[in-house]
Backbone as JSON Lines, residues from 0, in Angstrom:
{"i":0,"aa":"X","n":[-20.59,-15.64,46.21],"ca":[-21.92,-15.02,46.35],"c":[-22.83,-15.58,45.25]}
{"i":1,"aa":"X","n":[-23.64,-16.01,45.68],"ca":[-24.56,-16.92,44.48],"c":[-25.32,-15.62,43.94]}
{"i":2,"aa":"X","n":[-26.19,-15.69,42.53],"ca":[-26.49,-15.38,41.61],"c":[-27.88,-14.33,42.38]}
{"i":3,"aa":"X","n":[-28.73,-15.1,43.56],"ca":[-29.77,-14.69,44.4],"c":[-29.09,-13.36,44.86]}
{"i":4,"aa":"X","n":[-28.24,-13.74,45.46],"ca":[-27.28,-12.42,46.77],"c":[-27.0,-11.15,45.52]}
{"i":5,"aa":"X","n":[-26.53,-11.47,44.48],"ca":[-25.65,-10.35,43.78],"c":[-27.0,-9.45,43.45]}
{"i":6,"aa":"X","n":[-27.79,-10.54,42.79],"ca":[-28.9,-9.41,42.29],"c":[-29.88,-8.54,43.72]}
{"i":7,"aa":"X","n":[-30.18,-9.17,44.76],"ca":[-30.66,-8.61,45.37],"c":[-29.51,-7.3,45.68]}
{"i":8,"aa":"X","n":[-28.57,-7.56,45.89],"ca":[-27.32,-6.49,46.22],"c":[-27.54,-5.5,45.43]}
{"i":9,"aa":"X","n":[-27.78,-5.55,43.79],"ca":[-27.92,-4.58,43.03],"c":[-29.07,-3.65,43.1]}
{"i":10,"aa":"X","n":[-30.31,-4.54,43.18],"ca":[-31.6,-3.84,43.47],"c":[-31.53,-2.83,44.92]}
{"i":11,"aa":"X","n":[-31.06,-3.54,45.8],"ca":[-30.85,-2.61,47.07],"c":[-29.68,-1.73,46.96]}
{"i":12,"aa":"X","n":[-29.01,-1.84,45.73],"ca":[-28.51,-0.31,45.81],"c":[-28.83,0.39,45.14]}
{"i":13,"aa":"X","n":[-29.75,0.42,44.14],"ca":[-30.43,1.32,43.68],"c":[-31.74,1.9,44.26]}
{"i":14,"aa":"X","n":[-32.27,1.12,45.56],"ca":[-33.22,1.69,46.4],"c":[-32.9,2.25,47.25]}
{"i":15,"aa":"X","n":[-30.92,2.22,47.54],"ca":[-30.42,2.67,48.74],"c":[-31.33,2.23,50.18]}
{"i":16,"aa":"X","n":[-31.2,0.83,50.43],"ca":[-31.47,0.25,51.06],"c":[-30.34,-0.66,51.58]}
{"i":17,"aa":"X","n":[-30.58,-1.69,52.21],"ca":[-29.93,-2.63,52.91],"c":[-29.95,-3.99,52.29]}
{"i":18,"aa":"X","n":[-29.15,-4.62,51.74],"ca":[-29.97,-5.79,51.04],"c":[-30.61,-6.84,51.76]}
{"i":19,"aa":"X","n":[-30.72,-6.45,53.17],"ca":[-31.75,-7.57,53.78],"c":[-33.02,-6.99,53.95]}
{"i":20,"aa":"X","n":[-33.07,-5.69,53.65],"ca":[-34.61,-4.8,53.64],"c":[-35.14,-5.22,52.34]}
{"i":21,"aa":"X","n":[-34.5,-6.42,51.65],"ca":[-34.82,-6.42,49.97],"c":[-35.24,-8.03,50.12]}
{"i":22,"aa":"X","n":[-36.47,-8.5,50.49],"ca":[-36.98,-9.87,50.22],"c":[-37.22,-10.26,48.98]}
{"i":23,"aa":"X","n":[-37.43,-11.9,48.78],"ca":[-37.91,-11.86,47.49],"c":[-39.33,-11.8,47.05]}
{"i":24,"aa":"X","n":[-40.23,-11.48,47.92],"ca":[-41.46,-11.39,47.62],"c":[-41.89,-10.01,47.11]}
{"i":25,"aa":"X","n":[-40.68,-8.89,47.99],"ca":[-40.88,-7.22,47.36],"c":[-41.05,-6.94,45.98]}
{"i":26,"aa":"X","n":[-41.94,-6.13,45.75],"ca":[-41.81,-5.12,44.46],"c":[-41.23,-4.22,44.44]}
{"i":27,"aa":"X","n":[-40.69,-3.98,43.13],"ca":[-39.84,-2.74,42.67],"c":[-40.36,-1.62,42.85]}
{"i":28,"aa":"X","n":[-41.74,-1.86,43.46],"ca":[-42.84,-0.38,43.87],"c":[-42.79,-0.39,45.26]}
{"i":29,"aa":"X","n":[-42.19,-1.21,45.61],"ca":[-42.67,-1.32,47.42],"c":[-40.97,-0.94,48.23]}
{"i":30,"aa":"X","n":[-40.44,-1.31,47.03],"ca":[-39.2,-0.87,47.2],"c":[-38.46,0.86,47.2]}
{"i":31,"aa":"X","n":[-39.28,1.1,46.53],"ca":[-39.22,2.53,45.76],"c":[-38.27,3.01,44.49]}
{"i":32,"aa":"X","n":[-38.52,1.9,43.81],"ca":[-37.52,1.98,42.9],"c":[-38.81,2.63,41.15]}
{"i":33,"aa":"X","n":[-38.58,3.72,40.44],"ca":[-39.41,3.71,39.57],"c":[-38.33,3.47,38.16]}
{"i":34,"aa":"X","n":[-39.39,3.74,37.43],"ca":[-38.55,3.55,35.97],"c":[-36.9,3.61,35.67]}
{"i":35,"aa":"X","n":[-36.99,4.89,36.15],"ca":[-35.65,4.98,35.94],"c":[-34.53,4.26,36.56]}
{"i":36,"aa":"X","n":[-34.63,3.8,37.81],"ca":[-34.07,2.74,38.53],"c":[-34.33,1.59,38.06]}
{"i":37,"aa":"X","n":[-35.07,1.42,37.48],"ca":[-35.25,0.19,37.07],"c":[-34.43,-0.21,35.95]}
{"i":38,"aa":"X","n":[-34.59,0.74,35.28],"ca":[-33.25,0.74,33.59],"c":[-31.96,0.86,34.45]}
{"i":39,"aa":"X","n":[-31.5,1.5,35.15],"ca":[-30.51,1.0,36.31],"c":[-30.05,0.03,36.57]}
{"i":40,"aa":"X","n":[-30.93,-0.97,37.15],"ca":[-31.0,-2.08,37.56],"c":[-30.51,-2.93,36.55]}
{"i":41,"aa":"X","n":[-31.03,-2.93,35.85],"ca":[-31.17,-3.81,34.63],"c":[-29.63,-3.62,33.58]}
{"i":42,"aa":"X","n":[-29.28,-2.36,33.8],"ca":[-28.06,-2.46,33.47],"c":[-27.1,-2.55,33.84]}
{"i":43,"aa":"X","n":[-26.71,-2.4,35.46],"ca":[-25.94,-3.25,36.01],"c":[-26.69,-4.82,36.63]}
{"i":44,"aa":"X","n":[-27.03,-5.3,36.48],"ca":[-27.63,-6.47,36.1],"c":[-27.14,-7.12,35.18]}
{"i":45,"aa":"X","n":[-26.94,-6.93,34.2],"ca":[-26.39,-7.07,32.69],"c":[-24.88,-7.24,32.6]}
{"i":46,"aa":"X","n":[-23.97,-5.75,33.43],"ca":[-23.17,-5.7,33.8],"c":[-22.34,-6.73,34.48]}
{"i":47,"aa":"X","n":[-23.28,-6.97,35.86],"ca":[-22.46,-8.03,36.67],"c":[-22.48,-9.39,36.18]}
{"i":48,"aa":"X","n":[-23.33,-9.86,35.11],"ca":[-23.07,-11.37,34.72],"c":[-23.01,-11.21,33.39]}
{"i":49,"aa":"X","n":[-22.57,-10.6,32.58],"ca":[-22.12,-10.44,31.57],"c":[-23.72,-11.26,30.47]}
{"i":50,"aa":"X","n":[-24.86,-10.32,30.29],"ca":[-25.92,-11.15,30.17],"c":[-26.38,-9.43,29.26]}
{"i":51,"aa":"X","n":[-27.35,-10.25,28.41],"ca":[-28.36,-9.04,28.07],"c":[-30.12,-9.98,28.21]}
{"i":52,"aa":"X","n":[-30.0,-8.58,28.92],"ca":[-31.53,-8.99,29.57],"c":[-32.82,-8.45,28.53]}
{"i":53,"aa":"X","n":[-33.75,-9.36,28.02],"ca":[-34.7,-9.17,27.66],"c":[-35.68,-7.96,27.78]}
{"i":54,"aa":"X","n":[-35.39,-6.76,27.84],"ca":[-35.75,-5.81,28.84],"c":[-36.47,-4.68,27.69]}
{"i":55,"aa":"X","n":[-37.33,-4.01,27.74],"ca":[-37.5,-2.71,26.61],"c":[-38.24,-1.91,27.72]}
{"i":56,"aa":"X","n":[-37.65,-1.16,28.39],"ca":[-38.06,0.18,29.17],"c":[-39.04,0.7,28.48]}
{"i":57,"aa":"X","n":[-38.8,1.25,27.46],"ca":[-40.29,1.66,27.01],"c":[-41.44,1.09,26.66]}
{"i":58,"aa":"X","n":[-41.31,-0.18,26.83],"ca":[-42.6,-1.05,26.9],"c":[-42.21,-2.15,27.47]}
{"i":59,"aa":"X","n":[-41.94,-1.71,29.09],"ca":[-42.01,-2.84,30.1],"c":[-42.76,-4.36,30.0]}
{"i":60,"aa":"X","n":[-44.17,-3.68,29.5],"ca":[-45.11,-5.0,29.67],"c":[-44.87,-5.79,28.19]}
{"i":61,"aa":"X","n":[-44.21,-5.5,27.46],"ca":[-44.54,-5.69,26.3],"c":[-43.23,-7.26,26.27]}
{"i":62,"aa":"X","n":[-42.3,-7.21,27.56],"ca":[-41.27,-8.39,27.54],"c":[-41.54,-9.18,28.18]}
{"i":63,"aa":"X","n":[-40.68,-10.34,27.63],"ca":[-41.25,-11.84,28.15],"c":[-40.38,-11.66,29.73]}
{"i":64,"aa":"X","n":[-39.59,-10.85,29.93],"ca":[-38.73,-10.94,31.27],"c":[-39.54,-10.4,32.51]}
{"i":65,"aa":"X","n":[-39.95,-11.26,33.6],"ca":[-40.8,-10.91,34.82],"c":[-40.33,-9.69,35.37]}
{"i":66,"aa":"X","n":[-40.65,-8.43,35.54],"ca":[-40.29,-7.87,36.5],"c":[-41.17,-7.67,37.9]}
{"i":67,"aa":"X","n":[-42.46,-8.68,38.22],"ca":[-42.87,-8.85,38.8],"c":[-42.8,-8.31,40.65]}
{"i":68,"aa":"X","n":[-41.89,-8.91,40.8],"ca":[-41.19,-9.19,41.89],"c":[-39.64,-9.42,42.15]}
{"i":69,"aa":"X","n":[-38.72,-9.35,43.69],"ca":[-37.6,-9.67,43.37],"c":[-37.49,-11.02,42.78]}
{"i":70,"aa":"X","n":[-37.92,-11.92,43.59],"ca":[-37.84,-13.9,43.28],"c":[-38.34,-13.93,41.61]}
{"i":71,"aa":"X","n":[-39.02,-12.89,40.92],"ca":[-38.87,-13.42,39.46],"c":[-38.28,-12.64,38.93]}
{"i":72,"aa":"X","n":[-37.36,-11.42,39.18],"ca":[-36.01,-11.35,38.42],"c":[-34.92,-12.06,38.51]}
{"i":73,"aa":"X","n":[-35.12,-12.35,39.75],"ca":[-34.01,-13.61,40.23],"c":[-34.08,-14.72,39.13]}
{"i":74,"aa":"X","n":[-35.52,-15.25,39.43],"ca":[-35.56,-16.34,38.13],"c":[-34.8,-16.18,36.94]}
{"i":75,"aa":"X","n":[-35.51,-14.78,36.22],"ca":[-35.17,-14.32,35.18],"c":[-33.43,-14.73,34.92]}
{"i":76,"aa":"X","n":[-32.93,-13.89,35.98],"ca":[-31.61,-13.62,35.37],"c":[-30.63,-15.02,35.74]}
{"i":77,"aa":"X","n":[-31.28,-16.3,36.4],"ca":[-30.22,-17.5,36.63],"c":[-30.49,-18.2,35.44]}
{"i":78,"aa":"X","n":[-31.64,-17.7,34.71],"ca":[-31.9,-18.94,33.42],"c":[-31.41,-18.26,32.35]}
{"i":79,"aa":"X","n":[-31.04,-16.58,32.15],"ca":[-30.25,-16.1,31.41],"c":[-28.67,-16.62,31.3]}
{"i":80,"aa":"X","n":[-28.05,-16.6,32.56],"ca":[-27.07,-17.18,33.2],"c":[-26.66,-18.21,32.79]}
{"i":81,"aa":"X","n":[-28.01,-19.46,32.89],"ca":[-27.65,-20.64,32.71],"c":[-27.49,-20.7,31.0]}
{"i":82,"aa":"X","n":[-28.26,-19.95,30.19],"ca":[-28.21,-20.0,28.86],"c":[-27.28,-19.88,28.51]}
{"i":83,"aa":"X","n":[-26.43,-18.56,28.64],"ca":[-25.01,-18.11,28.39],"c":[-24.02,-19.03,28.71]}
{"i":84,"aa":"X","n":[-24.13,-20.27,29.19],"ca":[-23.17,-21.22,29.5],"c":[-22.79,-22.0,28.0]}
């Protein structure tokens, strides 16, 4: 399962969704995922590739890590990935 599939997998289970209801153009708002899912996310995220993500919940905007969209957490977390190599 490539690095794309796992994370979308994660995000759609914290929206309790389907992970093909989970494109990469969606937002984490369109998704229905709020804060707290989101620190969720992010920590099994972390979890499944053994990574710490750039992340400060309490000042979302304040990190260099996109949470934009799915396709730029995706980004995010394959160049974390690739770092940790």
């Amino acid at each position: 399962m490539s690095i794309s599939d796992r994370v979308i997998a994660i995000i759609a289970e914290q929206a309790v969704l389907e992970p093909s209801d989970v494109t990469p153009d969606s937002t984490l708002e369109d998704l229905g995922i709020d804060s707290l899912g989101l620190v969720e996310s992010i920590f099994a995220i972390e979890e499944e590739f053994d990574i710490t993500v750039p992340f400060n919940a309490n000042e979302p905007t304040a990190s260099d890590f996109d949470i934009s969209n799915v396709a730029a957490i995706i980004a995010g977390i394959e160049k974390l990935v690739s770092e940790k190599v």
